[in-house]
N, C-alpha and C positions, 0 to 999 in steps of 0.2 A: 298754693302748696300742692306740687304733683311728684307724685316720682314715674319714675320710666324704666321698664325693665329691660337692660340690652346685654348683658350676655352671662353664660352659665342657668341659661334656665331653659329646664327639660335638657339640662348636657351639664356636663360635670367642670369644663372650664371654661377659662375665658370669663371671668365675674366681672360686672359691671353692673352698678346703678346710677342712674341720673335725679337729680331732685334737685327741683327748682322753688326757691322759697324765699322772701325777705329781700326779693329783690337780687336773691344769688344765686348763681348756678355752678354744682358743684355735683361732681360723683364719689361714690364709692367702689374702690379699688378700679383696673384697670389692666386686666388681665389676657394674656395669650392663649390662644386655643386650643389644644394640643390633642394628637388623634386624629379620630375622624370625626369630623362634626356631620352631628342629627338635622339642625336649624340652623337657618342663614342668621347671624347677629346683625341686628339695625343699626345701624349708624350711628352714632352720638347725634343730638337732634342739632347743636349747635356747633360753631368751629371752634377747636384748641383755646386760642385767643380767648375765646368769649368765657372760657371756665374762669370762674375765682378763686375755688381751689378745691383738693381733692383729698379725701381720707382713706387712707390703706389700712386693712386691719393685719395684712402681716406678709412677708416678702416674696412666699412661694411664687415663681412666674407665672401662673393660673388667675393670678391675683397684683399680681404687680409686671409683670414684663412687657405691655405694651406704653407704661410712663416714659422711657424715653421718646418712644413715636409722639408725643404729644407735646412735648418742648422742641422735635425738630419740626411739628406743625404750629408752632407758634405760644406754645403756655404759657407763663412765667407768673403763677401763682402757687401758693404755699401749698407744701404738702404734708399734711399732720399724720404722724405714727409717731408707734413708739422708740424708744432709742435703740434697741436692740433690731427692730424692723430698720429702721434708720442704717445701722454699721452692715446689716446681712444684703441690703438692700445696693450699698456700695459695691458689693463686690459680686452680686448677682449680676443686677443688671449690663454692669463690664463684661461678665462673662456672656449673657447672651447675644448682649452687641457681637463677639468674637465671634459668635457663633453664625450672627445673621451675615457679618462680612466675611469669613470663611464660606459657608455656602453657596454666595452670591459669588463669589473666584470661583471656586467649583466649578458652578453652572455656566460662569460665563468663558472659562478656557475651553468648554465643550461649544457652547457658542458659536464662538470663534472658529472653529475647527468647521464646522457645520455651516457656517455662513449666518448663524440665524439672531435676531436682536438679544443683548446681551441685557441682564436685569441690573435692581442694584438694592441693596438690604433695605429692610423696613427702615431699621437705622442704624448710626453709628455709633464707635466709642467716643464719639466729642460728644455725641445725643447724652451715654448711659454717664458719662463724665460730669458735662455740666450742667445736668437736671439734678445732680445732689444737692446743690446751691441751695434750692429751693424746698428741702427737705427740713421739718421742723419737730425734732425729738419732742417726744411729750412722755411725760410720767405713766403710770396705772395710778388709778383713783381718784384724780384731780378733773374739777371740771374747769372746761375750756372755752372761753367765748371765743369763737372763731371771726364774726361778724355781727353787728348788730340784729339781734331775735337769734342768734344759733349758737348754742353752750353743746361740746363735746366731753365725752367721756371713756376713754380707756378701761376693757375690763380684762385680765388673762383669763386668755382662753381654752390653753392648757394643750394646744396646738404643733407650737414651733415655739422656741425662743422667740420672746415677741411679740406672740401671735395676740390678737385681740379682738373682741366683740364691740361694739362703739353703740354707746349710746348718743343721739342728736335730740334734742330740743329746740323745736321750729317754734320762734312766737312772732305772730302776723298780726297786728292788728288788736284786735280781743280773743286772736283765737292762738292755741297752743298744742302742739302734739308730738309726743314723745315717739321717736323711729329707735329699734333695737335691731340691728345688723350683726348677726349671730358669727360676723364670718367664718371660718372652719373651726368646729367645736371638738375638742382632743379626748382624748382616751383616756382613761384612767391605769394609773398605777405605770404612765410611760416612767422609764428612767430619766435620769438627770431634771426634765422640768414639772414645774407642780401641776397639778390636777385644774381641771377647769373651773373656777369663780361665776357667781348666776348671778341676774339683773334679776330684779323684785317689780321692775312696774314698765309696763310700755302700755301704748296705745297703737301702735300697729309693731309685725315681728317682720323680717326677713331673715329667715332660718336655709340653711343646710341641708342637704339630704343624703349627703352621698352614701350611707351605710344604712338608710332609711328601711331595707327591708330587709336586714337581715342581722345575727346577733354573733360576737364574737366567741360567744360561749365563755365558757367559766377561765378565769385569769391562767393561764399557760406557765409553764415552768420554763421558759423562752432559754434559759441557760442550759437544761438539759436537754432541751431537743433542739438546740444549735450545736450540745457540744456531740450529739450522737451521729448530726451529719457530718461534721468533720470528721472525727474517727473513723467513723465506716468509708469515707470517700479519701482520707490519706490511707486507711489500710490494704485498699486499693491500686496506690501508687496515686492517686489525683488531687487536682484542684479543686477547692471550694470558690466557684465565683460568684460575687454578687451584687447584681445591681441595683443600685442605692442612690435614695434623693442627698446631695451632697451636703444639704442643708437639715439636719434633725433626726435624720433617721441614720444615715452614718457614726454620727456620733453616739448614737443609742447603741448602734452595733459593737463599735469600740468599748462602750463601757460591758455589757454583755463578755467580749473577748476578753476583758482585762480581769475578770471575774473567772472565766472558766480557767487564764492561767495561773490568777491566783489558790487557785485552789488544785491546779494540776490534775484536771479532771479528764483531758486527752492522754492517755499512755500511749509510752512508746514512740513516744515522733516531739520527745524533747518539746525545748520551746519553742514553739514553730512560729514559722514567720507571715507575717500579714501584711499585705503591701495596701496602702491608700492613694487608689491609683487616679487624682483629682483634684487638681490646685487647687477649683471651687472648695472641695471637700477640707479642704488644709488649711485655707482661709476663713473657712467657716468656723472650724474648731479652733479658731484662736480665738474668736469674738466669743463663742461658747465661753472659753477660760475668761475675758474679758468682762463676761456678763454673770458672772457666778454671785454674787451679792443677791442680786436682783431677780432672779429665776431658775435658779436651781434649785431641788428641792429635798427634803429632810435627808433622806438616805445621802443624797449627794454630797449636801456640806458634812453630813458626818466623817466622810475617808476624806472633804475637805480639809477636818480639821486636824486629822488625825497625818496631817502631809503627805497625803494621796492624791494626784490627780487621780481622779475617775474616769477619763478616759484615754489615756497613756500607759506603755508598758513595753518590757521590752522585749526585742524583736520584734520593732512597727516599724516601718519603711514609707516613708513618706514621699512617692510620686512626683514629680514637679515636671522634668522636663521630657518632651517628645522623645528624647533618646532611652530616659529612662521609663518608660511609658512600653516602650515597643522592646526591649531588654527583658521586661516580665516574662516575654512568651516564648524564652529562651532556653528560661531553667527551667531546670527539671528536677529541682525539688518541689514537692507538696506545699501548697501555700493555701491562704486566703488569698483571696482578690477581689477587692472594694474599690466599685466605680462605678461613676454617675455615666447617660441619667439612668434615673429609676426603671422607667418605662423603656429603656434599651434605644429611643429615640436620635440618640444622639450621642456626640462624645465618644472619650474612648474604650466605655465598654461593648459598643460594635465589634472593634481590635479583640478584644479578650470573647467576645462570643464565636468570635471567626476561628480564632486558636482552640477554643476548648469545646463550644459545642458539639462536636463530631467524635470527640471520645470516651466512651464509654465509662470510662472510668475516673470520670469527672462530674460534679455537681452544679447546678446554678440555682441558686435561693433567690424567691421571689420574697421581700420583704415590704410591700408596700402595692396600694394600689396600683394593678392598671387600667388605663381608660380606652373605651374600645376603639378599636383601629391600631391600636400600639404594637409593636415588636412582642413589649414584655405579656401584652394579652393574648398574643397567637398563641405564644410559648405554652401558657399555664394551659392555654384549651387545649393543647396538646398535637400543636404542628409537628409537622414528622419534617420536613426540613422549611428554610426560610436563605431569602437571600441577602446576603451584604457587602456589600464594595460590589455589585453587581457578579457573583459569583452565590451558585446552590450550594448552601453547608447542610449536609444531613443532620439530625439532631439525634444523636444517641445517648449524650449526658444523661444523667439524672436530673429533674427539672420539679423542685421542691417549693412549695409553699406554705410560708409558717406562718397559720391562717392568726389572726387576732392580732399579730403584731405590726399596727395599724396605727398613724398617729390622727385618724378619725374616730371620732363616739359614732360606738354602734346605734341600734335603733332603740336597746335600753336608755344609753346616755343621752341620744338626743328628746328622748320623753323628759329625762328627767331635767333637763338645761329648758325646756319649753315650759314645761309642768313648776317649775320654780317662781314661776311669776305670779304672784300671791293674788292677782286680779284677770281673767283672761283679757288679752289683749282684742279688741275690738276686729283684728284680723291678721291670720298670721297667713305670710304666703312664703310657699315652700319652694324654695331654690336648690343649683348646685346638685343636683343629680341625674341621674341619665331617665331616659323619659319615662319609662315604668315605672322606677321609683320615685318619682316624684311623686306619682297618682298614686301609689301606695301608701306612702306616707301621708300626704294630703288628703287620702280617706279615712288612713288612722285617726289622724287628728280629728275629725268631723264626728266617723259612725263612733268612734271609742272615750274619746276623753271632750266629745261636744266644743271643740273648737270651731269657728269660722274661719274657715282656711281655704286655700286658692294655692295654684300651681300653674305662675304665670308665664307666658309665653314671652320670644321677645319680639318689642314694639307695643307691649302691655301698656297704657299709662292709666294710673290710679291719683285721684284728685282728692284729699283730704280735710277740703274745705267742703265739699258736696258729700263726703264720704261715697263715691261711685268709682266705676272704672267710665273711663273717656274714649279711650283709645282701643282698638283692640289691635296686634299684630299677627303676622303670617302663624297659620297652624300647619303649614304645608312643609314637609319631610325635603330635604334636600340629599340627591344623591352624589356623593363625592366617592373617586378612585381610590378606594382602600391599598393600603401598600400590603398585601400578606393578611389580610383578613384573616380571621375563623371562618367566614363565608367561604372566602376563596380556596382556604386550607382542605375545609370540609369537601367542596368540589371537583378540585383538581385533583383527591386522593380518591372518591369515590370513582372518576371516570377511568384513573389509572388502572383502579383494581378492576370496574368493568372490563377492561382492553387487557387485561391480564386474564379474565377469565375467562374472554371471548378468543383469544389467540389459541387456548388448549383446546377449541372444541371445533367441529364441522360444523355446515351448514351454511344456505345464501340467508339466512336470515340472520346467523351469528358474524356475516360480512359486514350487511348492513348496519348492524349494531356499531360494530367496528369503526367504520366509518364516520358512523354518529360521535362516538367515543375522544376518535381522531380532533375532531370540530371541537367537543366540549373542550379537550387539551388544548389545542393552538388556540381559540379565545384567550383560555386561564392567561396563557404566557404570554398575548396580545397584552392584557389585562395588567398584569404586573411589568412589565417592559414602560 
């Protein structure tokens, strides 16, 4: 019985474990890397083919987006989630198929042009297509014999629709041992889905970290300080835009909007209109309404019952096609503007950042993690411009963050989801955060509440029959071309102001600066080109 740590650790995506037991080899989740990565991820130790099958605890791409790569490398074993992971998962992974075959055209019509070899997607939509086959709805609560020695268990996680923590039960031989895989552990008090559920007994933990060092603070009135950035940003004449994971957190924002117009709490600008500008996002809130039985939670089915959708209303404009995508940026009436991704990575809220970031009299709301290297993380540190479609947009908007509205538990909730296990677990290792906070956390755990805890690297492997680690992998930092850093933001504005301050004065020494200054700039733009 070993497991293997291979990606999201000491970095916030790209989740992967391997565990080899009972004669099976099987991981958990299988996820995309998104940002800039800290650490090289290791390899899967064995090929596609040779998996037996594999557990998702829930659909985000972090966590699920590399499964079609692994039916075009050969897989064809069962995939256990739950049914709502299951429907969100249909139309994710479709979507990022589009995404990897649109940018591979991209790349390769520049290519072409260029003389130089042309690439081709990680995979396709026949990959994100026909790996649903293999996709096996499972309940909350029920356990599940996966294969002879290994009983699975769904728990809500309080995440995402869907989202889940999975208990495994390895038994070998005379020996048995309980794995709890915390995957992304939710916030309390989010709208529409309920609160996170806790495991009572493990023998080893793979826990989370990503909000590890830091606390949401006290529950946010999220409705008045969303509905005071609209007012102040349409009394303006502007747009509120915002980018949004299309899956969970959009829909959170709709029920939010449907609230502030029921209640008529923006004067003066009527009932205004909000566009959802994200087929992902459209398709996702149908399986939302589809899954209302099952995970919605108290408040929600109340205006359920009372024949309310919760997140509908009107004057909402539902987004679909390229023409009507690019039509937004036309009018000029004051809107919302909801569109994925979150992290500004991709899709078409680039288009809406490219129209609106340069005007003053426009907002863009950060509602959701960013991870470092990302577009939406320059923003918030506070770049003064950034580039998109290969052209510099100045950032003059307003560039807001509505801190705690988060569908992560802070470092209260992850105490108290760890701290729930009525025996400590023999060792928890701390995942899923960026490398400072892992060690943060992984200390908490130790000096404060006397856990045995680890913050493992990946190409870790930990042996459960010796109780030891076996393996150890790379500690060594990998440097990768950041697109628009905070590093680079940081740089490229201090050498300006230098060259700005050295042009107003004499001297052959304030030449030489100059010159230096000259170098630091042409780098930067070497740099980002």
């Amino acid at each position: 019985m070993k497991l293997m740590f291979i990606g999201a650790d000491h970095e916030v995506t790209g989740s992967c474990h391997y565990v080899e037991a009972c004669d099976k080899r099987f991981i958990v989740d299988y996820g995309m890397e998104q940002g800039l990565n800290v650490y090289e991820n290791v390899e899967l130790p064995v090929n596609a083919g040779s998996l037996d099958f594999i557990l998702l605890t829930h659909a985000h791409i972090d966590h699920s987006g590399l499964i079609p790569l692994l039916y075009a490398k050969g897989f064809r074993g069962k995939i256990f989630a739950t049914r709502a992971t299951t429907d969100l998962c249909e139309i994710m992974l479709q979507d990022s198929a589009h995404i990897q075959e649109f940018e591979a055209e991209w790349k390769n019509r520049k290519a072409r042009r260029s003389g130089k070899p042309e690439v081709v997607p990680i995979y396709t939509m026949d990959d994100a297509v026909n790996v649903m086959q293999y996709f096996v709805p499972c309940p909350y609560g029920r356990q599940i014999e996966v294969s002879d020695g290994i009983t699975i268990r769904f728990t809500d996680i309080g995440h995402l629709l869907g989202s889940s923590s999975i208990e495994v039960w390895l038994r070998e031989d005379d020996v048995e041992k309980k794995l709890v895989f915390s995957g992304d552990i939710g916030n309390f008090d989010q709208p529409l889905i309920k609160d996170p559920s806790y495991t009572k007994e493990a023998d080893y933990v793979i826990m989370e970290s990503t909000y590890g060092d830091r606390y949401h603070g006290k529950h946010q009135d999220y409705v008045t300080e969303l509905t005071n950035v609209i007012q102040r940003t349409f009394d303006r004449g502007g747009n509120v835009v915002i980018p949004s994971f299309a899956v969970g957190r959009t829909q959170e924002l709709l029920y939010y909007i449907r609230q502030i117009k029921a209640e008529d709490r923006v004067k003066d600008h009527g009932d205004f209109k909000v566009v959802v500008d994200s087929p992902l996002a459209v398709e996702a809130t149908k399986i939302f309404n589809k899954n209302i039985d099952e995970t919605y939670d108290e408040e929600a089915m109340e205006l359920v019952k009372e024949g309310i959708n919760p997140i509908t209303f009107s004057n909402l404009h539902l987004s679909i096609t390229t023409e009507e995508s690019k039509a937004i940026n036309f009018e000029t009436e004051p809107m919302v503007i909801i569109s994925a991704s979150g992290m500004c990575e991709a899709g078409r809220i680039r288009h809406h950042l490219k129209h609106n970031l340069w005007r003053p009299e426009n907002t863009i709301i950060f509602v959701g993690y960013q991870a470092y290297g990302t577009l939406g993380r320059s923003l918030i540190e506070g770049a003064k411009e950034v580039k998109l479609f290969g052209e510099t947009i100045k950032v003059s908007a307003d560039i807001v963050r509505l801190e705690g509205l988060s569908g992560h538990a802070d470092k209260n909730g992850l105490l108290k989801w760890v701290n729930s296990f009525e025996k400590k677990p023999e060792e928890v290792f701390v995942v899923h955060g960026e490398d400072a906070v892992c060690e943060a956390f992984t200390s908490c755990l130790k000096d404060e509440y006397k856990f045995k805890a680890r913050a493992p690297y990946s190409g870790d492997v930990y042996d459960f029959i010796s109780d030891e680690w076996i393996e150890w992998g790379s500690r060594e930092r990998i440097q990768k071309k950041p697109k628009q850093s905070s590093a680079y933001i940081r740089l490229l504005t201090a050498s300006e102001r230098l060259k700005s301050v050295i042009e107003h004065n004499e001297g052959g020494t304030n030449k030489d600066l100059g010159k230096f200054a000259d170098q630091i700039i042409a780098l930067c733009d070497k740099w980002e080109r």
